[in-house]
PyMOL Python script that loads the backbone (N, CA, C, O; Angstrom):
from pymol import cmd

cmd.read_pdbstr("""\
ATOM      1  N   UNK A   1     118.261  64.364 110.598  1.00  0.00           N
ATOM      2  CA  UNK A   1     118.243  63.640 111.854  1.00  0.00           C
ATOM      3  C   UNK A   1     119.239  62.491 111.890  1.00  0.00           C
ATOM      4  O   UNK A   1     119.835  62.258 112.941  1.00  0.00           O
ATOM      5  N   UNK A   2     119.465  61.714 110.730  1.00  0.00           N
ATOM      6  CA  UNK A   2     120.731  61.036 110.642  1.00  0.00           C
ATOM      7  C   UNK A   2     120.201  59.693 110.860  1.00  0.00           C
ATOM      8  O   UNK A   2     120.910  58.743 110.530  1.00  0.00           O
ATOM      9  N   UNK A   3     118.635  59.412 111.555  1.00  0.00           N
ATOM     10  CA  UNK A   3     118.161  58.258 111.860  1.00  0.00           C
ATOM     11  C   UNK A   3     117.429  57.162 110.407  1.00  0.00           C
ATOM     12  O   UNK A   3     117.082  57.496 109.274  1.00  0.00           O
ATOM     13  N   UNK A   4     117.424  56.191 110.902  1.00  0.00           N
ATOM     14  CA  UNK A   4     117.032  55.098 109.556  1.00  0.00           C
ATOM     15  C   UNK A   4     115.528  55.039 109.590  1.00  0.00           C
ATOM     16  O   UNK A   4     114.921  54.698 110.605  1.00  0.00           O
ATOM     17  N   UNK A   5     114.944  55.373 108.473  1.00  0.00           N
ATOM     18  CA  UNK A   5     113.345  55.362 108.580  1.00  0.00           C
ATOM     19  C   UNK A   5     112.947  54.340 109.272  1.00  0.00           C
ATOM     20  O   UNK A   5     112.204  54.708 110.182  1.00  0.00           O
ATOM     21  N   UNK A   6     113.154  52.942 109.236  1.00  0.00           N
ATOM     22  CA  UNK A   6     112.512  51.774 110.343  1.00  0.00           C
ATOM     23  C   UNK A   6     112.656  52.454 111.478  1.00  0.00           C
ATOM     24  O   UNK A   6     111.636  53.033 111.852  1.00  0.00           O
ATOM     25  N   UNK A   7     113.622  52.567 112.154  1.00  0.00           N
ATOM     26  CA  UNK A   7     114.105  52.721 113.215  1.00  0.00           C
ATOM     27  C   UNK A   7     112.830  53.863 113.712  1.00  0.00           C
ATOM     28  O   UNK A   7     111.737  53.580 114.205  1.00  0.00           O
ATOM     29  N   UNK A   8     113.396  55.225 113.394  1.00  0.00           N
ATOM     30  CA  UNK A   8     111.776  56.435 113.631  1.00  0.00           C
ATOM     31  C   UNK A   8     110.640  55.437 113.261  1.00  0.00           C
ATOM     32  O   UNK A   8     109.897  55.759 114.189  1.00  0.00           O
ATOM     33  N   UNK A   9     110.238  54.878 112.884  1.00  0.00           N
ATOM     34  CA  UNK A   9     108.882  54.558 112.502  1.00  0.00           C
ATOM     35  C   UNK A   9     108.555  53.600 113.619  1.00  0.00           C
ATOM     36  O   UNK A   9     107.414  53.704 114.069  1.00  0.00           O
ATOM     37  N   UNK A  10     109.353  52.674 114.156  1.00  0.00           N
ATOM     38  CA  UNK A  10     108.825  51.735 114.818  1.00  0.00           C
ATOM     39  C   UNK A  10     109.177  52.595 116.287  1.00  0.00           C
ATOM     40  O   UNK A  10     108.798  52.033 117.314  1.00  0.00           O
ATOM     41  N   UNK A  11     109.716  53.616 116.400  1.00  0.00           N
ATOM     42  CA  UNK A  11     109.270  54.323 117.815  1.00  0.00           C
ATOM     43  C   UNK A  11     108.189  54.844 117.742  1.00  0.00           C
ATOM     44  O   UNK A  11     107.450  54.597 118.696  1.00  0.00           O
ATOM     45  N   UNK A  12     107.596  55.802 116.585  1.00  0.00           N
ATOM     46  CA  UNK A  12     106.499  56.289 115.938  1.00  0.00           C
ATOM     47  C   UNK A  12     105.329  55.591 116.706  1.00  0.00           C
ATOM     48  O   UNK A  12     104.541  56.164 117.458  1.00  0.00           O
ATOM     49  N   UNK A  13     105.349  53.909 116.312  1.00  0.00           N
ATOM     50  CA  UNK A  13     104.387  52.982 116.250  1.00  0.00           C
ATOM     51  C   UNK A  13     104.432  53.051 117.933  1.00  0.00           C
ATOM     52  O   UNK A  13     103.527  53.578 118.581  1.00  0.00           O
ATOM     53  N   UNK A  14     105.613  52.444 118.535  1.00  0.00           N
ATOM     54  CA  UNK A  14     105.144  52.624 119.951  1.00  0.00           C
ATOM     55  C   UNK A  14     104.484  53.772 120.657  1.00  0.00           C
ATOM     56  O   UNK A  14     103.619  53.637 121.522  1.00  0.00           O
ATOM     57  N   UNK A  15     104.942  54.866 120.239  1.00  0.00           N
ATOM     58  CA  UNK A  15     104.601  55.893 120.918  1.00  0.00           C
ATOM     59  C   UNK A  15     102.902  56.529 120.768  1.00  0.00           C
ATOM     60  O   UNK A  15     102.127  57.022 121.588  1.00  0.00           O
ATOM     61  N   UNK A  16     102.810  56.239 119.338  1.00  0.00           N
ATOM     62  CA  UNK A  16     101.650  56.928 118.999  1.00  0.00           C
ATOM     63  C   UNK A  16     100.467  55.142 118.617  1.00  0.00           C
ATOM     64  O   UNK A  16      99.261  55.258 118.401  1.00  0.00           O
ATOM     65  N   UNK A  17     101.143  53.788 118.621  1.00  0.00           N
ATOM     66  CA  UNK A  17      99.921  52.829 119.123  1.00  0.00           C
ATOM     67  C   UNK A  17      99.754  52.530 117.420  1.00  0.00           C
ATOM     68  O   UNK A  17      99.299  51.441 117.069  1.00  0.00           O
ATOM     69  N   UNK A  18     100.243  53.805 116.147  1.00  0.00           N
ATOM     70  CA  UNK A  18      99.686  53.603 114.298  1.00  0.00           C
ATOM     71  C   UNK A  18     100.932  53.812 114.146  1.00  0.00           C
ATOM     72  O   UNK A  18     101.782  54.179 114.958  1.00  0.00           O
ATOM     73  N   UNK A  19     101.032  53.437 112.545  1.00  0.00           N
ATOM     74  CA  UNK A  19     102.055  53.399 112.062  1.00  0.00           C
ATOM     75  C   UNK A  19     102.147  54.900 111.463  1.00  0.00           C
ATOM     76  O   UNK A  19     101.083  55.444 111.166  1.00  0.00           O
ATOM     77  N   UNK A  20     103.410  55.627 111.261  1.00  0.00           N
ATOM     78  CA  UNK A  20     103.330  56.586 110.336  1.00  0.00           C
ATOM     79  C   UNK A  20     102.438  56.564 109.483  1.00  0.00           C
ATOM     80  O   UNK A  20     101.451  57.271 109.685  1.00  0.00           O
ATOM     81  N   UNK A  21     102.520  55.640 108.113  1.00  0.00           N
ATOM     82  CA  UNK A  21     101.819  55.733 106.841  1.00  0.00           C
ATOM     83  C   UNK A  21     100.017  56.257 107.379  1.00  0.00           C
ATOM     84  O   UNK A  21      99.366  57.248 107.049  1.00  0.00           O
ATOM     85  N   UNK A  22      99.611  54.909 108.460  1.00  0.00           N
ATOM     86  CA  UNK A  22      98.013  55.282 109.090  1.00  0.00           C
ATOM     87  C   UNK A  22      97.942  56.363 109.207  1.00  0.00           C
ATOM     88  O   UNK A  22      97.110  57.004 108.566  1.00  0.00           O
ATOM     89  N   UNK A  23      99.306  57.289 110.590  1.00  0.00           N
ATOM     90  CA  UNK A  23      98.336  58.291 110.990  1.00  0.00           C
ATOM     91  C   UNK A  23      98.439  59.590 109.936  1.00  0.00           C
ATOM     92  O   UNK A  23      97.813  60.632 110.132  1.00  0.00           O
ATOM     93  N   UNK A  24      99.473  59.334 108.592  1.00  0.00           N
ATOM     94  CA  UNK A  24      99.830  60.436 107.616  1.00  0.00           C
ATOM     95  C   UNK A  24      98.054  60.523 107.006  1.00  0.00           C
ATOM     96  O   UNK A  24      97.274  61.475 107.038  1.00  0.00           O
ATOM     97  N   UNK A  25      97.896  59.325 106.557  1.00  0.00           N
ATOM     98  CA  UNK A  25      96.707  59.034 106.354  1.00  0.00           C
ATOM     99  C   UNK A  25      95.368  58.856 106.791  1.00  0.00           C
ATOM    100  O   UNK A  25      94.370  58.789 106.073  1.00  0.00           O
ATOM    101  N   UNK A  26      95.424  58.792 107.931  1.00  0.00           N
ATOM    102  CA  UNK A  26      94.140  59.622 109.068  1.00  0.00           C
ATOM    103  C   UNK A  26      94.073  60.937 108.918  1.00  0.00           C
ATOM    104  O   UNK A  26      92.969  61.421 108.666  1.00  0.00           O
ATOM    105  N   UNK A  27      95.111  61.711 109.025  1.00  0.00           N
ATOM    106  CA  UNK A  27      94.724  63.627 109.351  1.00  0.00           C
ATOM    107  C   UNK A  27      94.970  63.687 107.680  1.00  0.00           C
ATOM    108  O   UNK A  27      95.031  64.842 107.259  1.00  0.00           O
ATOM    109  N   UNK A  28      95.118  62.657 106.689  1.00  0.00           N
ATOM    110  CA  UNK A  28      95.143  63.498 105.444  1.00  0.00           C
ATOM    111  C   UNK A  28      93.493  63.382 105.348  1.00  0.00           C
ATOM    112  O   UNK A  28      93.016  64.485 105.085  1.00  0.00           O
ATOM    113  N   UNK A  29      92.538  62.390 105.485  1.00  0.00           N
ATOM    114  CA  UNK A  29      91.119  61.850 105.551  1.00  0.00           C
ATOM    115  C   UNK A  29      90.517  63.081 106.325  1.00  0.00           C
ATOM    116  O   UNK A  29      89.722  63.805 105.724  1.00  0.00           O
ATOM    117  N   UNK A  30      90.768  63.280 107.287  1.00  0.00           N
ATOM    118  CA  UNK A  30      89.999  64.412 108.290  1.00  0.00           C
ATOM    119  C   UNK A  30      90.082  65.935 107.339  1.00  0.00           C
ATOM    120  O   UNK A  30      89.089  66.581 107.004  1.00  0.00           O
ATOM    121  N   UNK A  31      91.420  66.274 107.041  1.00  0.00           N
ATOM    122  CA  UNK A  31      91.619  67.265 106.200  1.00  0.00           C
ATOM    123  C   UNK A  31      90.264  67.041 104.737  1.00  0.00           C
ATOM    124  O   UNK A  31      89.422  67.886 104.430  1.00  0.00           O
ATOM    125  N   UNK A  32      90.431  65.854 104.174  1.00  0.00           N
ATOM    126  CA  UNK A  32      89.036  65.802 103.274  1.00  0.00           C
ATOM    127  C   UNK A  32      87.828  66.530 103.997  1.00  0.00           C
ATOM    128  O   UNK A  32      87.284  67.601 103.728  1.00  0.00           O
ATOM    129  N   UNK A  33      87.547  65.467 105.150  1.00  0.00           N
ATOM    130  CA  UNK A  33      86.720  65.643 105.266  1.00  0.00           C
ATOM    131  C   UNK A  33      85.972  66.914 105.835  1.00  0.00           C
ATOM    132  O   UNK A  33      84.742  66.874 105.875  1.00  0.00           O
ATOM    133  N   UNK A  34      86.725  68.184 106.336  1.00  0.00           N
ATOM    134  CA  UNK A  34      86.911  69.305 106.878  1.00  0.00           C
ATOM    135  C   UNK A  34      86.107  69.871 105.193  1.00  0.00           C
ATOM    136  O   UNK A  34      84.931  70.221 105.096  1.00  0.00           O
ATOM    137  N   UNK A  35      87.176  69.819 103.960  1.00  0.00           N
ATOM    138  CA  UNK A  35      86.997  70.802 102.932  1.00  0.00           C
ATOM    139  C   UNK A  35      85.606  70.221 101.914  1.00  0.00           C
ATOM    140  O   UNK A  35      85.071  70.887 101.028  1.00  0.00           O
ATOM    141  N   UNK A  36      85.357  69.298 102.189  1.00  0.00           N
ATOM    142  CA  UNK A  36      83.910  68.587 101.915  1.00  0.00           C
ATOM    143  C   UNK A  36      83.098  69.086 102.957  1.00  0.00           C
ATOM    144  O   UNK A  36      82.062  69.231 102.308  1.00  0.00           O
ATOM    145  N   UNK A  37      82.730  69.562 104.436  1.00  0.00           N
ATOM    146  CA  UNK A  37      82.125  70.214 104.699  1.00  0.00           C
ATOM    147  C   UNK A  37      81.709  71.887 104.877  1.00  0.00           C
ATOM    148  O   UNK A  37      80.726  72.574 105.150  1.00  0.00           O
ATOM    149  N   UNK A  38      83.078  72.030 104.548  1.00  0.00           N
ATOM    150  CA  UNK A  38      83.055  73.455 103.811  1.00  0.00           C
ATOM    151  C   UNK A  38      82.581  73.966 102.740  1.00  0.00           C
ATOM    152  O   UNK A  38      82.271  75.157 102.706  1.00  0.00           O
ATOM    153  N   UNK A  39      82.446  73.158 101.690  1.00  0.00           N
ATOM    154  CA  UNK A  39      81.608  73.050 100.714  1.00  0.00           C
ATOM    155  C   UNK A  39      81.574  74.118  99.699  1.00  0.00           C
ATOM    156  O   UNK A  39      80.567  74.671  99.255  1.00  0.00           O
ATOM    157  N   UNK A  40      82.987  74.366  99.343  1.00  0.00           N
ATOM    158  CA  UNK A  40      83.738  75.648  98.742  1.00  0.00           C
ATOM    159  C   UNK A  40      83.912  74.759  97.590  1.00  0.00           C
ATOM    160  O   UNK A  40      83.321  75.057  96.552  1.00  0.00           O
ATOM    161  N   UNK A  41      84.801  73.482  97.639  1.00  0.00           N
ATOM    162  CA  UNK A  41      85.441  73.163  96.742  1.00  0.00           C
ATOM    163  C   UNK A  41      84.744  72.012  96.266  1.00  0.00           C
ATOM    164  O   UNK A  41      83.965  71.532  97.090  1.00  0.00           O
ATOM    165  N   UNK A  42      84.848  71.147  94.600  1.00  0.00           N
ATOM    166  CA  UNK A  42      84.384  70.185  94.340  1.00  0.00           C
ATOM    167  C   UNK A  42      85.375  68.448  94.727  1.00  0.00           C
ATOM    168  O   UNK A  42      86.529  68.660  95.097  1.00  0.00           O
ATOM    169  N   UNK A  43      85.151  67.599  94.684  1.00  0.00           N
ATOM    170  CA  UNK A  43      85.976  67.014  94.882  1.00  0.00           C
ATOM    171  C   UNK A  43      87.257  66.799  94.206  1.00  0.00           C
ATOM    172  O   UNK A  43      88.052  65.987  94.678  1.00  0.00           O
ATOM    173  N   UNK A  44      87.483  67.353  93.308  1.00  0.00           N
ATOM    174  CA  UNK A  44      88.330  67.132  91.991  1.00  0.00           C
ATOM    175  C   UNK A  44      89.372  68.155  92.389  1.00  0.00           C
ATOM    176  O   UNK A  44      90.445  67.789  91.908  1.00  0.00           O
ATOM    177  N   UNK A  45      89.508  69.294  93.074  1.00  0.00           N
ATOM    178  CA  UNK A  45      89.724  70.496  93.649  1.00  0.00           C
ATOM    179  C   UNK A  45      90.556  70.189  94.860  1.00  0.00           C
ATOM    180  O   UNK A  45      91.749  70.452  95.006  1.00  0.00           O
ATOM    181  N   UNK A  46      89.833  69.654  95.618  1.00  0.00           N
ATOM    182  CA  UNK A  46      89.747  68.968  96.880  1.00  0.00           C
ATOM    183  C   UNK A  46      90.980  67.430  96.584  1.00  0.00           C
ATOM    184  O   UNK A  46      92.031  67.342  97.219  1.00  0.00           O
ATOM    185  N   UNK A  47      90.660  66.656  95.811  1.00  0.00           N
ATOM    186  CA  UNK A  47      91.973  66.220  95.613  1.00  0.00           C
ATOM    187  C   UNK A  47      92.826  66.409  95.097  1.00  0.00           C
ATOM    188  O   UNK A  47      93.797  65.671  95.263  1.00  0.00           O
ATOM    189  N   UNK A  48      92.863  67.230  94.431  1.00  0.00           N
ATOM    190  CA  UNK A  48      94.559  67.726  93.905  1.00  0.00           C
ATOM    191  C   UNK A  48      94.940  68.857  95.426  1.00  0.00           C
ATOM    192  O   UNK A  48      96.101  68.954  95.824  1.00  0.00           O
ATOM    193  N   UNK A  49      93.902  69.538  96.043  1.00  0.00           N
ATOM    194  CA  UNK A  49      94.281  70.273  97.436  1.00  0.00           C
ATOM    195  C   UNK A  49      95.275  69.323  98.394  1.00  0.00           C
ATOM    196  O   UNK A  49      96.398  69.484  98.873  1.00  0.00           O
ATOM    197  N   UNK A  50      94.415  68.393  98.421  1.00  0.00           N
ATOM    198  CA  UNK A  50      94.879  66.898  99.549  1.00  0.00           C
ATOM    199  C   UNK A  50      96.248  66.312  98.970  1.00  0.00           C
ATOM    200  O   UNK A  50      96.862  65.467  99.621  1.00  0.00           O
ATOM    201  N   UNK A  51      96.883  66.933  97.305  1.00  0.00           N
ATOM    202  CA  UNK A  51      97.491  65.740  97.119  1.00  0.00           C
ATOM    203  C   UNK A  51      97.331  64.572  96.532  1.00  0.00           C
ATOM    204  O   UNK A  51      98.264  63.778  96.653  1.00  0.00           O
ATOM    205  N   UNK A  52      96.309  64.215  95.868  1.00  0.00           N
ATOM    206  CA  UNK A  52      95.717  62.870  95.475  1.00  0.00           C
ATOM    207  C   UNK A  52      96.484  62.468  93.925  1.00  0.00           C
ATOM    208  O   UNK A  52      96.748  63.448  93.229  1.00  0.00           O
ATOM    209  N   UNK A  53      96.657  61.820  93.657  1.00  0.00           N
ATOM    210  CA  UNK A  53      96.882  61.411  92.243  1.00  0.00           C
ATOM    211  C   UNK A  53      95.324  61.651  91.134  1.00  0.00           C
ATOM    212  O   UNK A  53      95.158  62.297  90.100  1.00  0.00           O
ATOM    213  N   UNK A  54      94.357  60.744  92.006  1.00  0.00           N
ATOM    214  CA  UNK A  54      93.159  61.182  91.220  1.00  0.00           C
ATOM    215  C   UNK A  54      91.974  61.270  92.211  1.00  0.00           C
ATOM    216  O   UNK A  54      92.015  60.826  93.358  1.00  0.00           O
ATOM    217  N   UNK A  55      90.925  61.885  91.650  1.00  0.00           N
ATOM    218  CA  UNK A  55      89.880  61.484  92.322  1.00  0.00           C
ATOM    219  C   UNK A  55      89.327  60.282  92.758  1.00  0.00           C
ATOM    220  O   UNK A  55      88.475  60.227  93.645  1.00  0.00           O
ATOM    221  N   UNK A  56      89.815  59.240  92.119  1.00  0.00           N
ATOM    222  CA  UNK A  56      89.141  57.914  92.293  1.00  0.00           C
ATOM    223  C   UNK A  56      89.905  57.437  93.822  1.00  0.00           C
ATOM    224  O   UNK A  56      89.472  56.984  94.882  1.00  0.00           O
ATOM    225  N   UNK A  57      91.185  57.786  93.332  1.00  0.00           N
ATOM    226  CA  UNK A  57      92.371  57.555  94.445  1.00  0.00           C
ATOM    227  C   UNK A  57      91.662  57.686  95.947  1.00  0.00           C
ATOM    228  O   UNK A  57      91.583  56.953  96.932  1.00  0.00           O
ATOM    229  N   UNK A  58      91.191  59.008  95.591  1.00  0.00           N
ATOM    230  CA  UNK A  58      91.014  59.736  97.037  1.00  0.00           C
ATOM    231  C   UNK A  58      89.343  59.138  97.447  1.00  0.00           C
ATOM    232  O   UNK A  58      89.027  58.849  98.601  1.00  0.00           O
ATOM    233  N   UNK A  59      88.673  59.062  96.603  1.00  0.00           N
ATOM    234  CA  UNK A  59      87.132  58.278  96.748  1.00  0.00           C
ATOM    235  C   UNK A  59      87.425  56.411  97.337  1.00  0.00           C
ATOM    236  O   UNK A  59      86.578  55.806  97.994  1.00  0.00           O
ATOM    237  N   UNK A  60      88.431  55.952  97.020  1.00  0.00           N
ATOM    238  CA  UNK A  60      88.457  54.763  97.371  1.00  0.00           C
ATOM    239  C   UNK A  60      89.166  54.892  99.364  1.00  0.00           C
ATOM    240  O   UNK A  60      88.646  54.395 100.364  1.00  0.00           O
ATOM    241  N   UNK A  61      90.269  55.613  99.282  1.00  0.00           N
ATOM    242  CA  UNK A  61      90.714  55.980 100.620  1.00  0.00           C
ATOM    243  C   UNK A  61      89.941  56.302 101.484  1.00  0.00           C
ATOM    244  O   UNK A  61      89.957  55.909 102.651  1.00  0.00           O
ATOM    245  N   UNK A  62      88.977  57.260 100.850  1.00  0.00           N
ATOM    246  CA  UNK A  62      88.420  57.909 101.784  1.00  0.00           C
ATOM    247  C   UNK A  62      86.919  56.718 102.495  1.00  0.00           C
ATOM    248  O   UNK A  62      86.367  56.528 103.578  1.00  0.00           O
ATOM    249  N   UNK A  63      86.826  56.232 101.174  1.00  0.00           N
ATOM    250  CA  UNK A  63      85.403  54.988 101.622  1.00  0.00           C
ATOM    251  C   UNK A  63      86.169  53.877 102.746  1.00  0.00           C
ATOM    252  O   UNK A  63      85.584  53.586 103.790  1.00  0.00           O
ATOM    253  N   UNK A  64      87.554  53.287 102.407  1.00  0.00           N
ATOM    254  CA  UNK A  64      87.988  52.199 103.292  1.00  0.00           C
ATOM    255  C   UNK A  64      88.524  53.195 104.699  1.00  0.00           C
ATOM    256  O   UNK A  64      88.921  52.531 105.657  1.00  0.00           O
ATOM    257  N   UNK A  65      88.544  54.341 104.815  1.00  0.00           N
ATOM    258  CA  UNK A  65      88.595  54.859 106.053  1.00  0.00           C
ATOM    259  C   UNK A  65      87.410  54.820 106.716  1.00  0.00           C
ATOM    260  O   UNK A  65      87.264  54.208 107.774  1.00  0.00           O
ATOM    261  N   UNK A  66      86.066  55.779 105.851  1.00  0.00           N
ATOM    262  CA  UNK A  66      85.160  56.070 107.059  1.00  0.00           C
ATOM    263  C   UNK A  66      84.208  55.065 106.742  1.00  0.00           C
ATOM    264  O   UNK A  66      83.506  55.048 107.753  1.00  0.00           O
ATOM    265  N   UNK A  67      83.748  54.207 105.948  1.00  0.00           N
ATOM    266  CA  UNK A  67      82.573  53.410 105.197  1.00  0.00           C
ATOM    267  C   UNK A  67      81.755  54.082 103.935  1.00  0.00           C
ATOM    268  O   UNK A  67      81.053  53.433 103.159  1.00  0.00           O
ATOM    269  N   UNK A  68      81.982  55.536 103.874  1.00  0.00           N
ATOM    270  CA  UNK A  68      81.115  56.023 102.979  1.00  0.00           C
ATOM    271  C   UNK A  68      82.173  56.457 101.789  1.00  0.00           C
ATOM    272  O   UNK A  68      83.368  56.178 101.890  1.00  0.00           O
ATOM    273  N   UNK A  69      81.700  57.077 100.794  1.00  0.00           N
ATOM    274  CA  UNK A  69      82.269  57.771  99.279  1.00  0.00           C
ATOM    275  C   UNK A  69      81.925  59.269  99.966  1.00  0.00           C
ATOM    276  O   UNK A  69      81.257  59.678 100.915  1.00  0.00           O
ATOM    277  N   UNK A  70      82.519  59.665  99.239  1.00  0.00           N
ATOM    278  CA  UNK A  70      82.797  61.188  99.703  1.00  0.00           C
ATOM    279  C   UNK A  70      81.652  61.877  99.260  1.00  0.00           C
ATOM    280  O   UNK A  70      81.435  62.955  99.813  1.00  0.00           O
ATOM    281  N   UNK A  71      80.876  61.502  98.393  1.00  0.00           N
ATOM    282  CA  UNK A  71      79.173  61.912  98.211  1.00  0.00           C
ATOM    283  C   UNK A  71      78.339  61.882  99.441  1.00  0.00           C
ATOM    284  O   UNK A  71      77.798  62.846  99.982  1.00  0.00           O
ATOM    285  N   UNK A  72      78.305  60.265  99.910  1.00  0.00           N
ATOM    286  CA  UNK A  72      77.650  59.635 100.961  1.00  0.00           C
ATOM    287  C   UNK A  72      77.766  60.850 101.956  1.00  0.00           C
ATOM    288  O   UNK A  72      76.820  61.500 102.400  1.00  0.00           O
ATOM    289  N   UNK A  73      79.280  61.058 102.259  1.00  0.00           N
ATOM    290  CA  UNK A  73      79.467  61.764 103.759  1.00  0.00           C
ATOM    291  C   UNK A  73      78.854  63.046 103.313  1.00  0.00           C
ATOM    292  O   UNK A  73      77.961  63.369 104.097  1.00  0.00           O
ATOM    293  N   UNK A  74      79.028  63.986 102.229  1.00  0.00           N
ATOM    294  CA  UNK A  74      78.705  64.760 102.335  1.00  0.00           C
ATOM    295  C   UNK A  74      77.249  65.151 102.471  1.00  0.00           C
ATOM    296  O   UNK A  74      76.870  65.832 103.424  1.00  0.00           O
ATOM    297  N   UNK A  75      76.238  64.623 101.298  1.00  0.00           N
ATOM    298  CA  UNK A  75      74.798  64.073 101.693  1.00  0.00           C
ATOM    299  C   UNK A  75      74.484  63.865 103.412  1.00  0.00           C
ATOM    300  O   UNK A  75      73.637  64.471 104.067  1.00  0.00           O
ATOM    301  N   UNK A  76      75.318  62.957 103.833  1.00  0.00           N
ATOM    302  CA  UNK A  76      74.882  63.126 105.329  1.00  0.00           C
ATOM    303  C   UNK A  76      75.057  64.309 106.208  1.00  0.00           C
ATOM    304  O   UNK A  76      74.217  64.437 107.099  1.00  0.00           O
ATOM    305  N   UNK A  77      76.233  65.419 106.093  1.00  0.00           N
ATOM    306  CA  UNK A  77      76.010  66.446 106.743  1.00  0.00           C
ATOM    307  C   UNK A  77      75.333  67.243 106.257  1.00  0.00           C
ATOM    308  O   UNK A  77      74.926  68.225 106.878  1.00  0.00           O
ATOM    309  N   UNK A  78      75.098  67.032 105.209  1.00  0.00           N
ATOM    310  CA  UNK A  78      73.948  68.708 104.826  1.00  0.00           C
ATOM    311  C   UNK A  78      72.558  67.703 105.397  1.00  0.00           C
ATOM    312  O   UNK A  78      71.582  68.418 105.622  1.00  0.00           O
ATOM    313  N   UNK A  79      72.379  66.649 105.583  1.00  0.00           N
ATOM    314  CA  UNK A  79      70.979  65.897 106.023  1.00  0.00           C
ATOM    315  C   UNK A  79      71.199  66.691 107.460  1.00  0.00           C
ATOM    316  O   UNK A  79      70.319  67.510 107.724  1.00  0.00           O
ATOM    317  N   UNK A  80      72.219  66.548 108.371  1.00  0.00           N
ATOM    318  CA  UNK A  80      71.687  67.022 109.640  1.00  0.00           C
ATOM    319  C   UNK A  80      72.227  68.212 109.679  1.00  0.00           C
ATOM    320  O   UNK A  80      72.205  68.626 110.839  1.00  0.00           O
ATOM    321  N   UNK A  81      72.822  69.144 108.769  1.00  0.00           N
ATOM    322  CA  UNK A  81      72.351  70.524 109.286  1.00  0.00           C
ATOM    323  C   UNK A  81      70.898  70.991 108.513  1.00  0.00           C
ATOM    324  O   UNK A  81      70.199  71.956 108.822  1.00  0.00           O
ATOM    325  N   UNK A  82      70.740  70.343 107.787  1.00  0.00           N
ATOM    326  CA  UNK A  82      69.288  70.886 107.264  1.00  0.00           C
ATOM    327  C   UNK A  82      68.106  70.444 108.771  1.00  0.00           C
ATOM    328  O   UNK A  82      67.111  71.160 108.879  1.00  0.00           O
ATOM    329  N   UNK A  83      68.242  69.649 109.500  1.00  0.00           N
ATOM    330  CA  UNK A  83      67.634  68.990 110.472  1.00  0.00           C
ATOM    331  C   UNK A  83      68.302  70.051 111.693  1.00  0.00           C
ATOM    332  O   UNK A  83      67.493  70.371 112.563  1.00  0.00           O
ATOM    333  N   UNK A  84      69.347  70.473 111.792  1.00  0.00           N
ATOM    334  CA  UNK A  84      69.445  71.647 112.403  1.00  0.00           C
ATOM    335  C   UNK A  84      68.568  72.749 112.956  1.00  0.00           C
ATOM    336  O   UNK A  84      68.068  72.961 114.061  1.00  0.00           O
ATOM    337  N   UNK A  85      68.559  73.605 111.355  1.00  0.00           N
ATOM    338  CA  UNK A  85      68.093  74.246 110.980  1.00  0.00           C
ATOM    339  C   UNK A  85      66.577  74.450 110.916  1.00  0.00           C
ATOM    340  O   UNK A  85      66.028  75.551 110.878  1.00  0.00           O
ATOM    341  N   UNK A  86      66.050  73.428 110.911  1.00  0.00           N
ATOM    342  CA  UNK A  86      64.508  73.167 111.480  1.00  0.00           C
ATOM    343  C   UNK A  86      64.378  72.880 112.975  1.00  0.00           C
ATOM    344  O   UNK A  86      63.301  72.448 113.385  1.00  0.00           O
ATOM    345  N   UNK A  87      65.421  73.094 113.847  1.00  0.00           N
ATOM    346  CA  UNK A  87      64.958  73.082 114.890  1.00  0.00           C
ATOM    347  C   UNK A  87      64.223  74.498 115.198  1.00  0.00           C
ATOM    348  O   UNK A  87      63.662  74.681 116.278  1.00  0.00           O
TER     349      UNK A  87
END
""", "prot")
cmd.dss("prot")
cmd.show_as("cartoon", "prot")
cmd.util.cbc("prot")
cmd.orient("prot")
């Protein structure tokens, strides 16, 4: 493209309101959180899938994104499809 990374990035920011790095890092979080409810893979699996350096890496990201550890979230969706499922 020939353009200077500031330069794309701070149109980036206007256009889309986040910075690159955020929104690389938002749909990389959603992507977790997709293969944690799929519940195929362990987390260890799941971050080297995502890319992660380590698991801890990806357990700390993932807690200062949504509030929970990637246990937490998962515990909570099997809580309400099990609550589902008793309907």
């Amino acid at each position: 493209l020939n353009y200077n990374y500031n330069y794309l990035s701070n149109i980036f920011s206007e256009v889309k309101g986040i910075s690159i790095e955020k929104f690389y890092l938002t749909h990389k979080i959603e992507r977790v959180k997709e293969l944690i409810i799929y519940d195929e893979l362990n987390i260890s699996e799941i971050a080297y899938r995502v890319n992660y350096s380590s698991v801890a890496h990806l357990s700390n990201q993932f807690k200062k994104f949504t509030g929970l550890t990637p246990s937490q979230f998962k515990m909570l969706k099997n809580n309400r499809r099990d609550t589902l499922e008793n309907v």
